[in-house]
C-alpha positions as CSV (number, residue, x, y, z in Angstrom):
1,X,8.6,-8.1,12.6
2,X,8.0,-4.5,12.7
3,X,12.0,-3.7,14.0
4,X,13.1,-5.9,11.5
5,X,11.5,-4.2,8.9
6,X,12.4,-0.7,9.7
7,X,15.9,-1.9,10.2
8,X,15.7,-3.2,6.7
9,X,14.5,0.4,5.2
10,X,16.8,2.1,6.8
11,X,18.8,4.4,3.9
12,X,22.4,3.2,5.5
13,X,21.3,-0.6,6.2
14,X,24.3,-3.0,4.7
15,X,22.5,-6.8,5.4
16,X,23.3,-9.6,4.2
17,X,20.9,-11.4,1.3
18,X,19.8,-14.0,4.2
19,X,18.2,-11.5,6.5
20,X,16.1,-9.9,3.5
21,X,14.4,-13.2,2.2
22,X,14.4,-14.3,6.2
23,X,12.0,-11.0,6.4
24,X,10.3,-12.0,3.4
25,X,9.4,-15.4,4.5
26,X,8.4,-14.4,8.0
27,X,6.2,-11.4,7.2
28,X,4.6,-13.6,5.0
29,X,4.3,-16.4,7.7
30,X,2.7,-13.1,10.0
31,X,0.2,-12.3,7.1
32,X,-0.8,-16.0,6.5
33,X,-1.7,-16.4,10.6
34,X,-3.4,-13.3,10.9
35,X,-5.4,-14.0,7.2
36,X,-6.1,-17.6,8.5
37,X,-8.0,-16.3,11.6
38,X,-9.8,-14.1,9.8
39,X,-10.7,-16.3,6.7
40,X,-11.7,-19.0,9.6
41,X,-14.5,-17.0,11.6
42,X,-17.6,-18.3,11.1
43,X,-19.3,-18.4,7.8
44,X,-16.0,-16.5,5.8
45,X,-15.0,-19.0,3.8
46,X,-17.8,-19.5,1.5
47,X,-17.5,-15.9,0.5
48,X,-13.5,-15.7,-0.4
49,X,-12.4,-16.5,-3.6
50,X,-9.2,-15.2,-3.5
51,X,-6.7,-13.3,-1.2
52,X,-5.3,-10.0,-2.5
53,X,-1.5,-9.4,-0.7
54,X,0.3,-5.9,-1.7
55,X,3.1,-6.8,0.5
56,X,5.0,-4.5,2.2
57,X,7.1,-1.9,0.4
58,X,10.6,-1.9,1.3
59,X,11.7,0.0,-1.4
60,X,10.2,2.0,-4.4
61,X,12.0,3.4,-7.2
62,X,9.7,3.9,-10.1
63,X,9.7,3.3,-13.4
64,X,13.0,1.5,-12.8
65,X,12.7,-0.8,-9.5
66,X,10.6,-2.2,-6.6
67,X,10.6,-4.0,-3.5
68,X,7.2,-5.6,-1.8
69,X,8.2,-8.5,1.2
70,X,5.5,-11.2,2.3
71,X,5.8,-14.7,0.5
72,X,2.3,-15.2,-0.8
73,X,3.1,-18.8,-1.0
74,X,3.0,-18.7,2.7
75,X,-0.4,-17.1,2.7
76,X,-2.0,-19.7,0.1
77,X,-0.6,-22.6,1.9
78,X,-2.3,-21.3,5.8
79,X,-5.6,-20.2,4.4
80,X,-5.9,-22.9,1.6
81,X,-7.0,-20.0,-1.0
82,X,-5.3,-18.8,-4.1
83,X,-3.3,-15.2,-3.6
84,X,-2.6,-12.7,-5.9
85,X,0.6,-10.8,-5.5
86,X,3.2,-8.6,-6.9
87,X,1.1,-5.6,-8.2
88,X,3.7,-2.8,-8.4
89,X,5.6,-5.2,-11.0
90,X,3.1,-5.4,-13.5
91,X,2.0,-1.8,-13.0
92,X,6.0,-1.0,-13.7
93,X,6.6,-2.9,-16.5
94,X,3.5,-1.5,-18.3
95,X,5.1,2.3,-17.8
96,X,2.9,2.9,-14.8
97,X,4.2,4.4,-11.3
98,X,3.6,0.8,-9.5
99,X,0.3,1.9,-8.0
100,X,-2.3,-0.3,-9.9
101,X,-5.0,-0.6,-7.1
102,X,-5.5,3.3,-6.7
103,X,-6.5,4.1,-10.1
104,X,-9.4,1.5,-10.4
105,X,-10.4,2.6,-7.2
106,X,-10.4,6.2,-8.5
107,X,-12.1,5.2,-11.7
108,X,-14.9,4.1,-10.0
109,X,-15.2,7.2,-8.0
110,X,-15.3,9.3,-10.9
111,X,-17.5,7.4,-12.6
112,X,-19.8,7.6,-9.8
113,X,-19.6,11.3,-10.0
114,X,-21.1,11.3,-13.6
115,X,-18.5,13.3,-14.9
116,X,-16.7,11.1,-16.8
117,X,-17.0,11.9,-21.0
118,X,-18.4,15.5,-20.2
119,X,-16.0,17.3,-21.8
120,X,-13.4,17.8,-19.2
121,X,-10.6,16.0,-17.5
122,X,-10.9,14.8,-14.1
123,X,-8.0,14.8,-11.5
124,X,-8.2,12.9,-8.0
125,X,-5.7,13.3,-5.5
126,X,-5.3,11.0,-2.4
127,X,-3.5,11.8,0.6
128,X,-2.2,8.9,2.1
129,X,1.0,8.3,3.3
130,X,2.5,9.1,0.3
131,X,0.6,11.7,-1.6
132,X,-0.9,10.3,-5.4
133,X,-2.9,11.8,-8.6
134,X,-5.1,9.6,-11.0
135,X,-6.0,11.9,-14.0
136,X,-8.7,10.9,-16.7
137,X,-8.3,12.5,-20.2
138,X,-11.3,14.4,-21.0
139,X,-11.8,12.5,-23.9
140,X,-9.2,10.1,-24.6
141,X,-8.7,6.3,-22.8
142,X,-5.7,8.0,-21.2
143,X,-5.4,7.3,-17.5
144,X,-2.4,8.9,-15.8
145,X,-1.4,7.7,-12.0
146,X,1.7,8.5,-10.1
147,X,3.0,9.8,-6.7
148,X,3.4,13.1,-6.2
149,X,5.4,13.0,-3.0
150,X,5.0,12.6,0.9
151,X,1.5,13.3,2.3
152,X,1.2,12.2,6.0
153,X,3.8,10.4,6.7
154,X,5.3,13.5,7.7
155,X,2.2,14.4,10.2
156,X,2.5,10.9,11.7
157,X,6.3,11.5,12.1
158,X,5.4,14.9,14.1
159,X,3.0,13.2,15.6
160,X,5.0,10.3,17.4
161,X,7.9,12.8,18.5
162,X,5.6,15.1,19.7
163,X,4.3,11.8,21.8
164,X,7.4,10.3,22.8
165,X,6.3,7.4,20.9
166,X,3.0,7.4,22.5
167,X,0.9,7.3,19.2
168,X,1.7,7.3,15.7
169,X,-1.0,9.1,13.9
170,X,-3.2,12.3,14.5
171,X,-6.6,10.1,14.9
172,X,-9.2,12.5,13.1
173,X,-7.3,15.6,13.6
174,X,-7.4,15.7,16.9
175,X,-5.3,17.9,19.5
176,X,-1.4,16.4,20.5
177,X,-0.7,18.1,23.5
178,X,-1.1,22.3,23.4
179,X,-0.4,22.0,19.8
180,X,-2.0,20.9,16.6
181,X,-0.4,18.3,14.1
């Protein structure tokens, strides 16, 4: 699945309909075993309501366009529980960036923080993959959220040819060979 899915993002890739929603239906087949196992250990089930599924992006161009594979339908039918889906959409069509789940995440971190309503704004940024800001009006219900371009994606790129291959990430910061990453 993983071959077939950087074949798929590949800027030059010229594939026939067919082998997109072929990709779509088996990574969603992939997520529904692995969530089945999971959802089936030993006093799980009783506490899952629901199955959140982001999907794999294959292609992001906000506000206009966006591309998430995994047919949750495949997921609901293995685990027997309902799934929700298709966040970047919604996010999109209500003017956002198509990053929903970051925002709440960072809402609940700044209020946390107890700085929310004091007077100033407050800015989060998190370095993921892609780099993203969620910025809370000092005073307003105004949330702004967007990407703000490639985080480590380019350190895990230096890091696997730096390894041949070997590994794909700098765990913790750690040394790759004579040279940091």
């Amino acid at each position: 699945c993983s071959s077939d899915l950087l074949a798929h993002q590949d800027p030059g890739a010229r594939l026939p309909i067919e082998d997109w929603l072929s990709l779509h239906r088996d990574l969603g087949e992939w997520y529904a075993k692995t969530l089945r196992r999971l959802v089936s250990r030993k006093g799980t089930t009783n506490r899952i309501d629901a199955i959140a599924n982001h999907g794999q992006t294959l292609a992001h161009f906000p506000p206009k366009s966006t591309l998430q594979l995994g047919e949750p339908s495949c997921i609901a039918r293995e685990t027997g529980l309902t799934v929700v889906s298709d966040f970047r959409w919604g996010d999109l069509v209500c003017g956002g960036q198509g990053a929903p789940l970051v925002p709440g995440f960072h809402w609940l971190v700044a209020r946390g923080s107890g700085l929310l309503g004091k007077g100033a704004g407050i800015a989060i940024h998190n370095l993921g993959g892609i780099s993203n800001l969620t910025y809370f009006h000092p005073s307003k219900p105004l949330v702004l959220a967007f990407d703000t371009g490639p985080a480590n994606l380019w350190i895990d790129e230096a890091v696997r040819k730096m390894t041949r291959g070997k590994k794909s990430y700098d765990a913790a910061g750690a040394k790759i060979g004579r040279a940091h990453v």
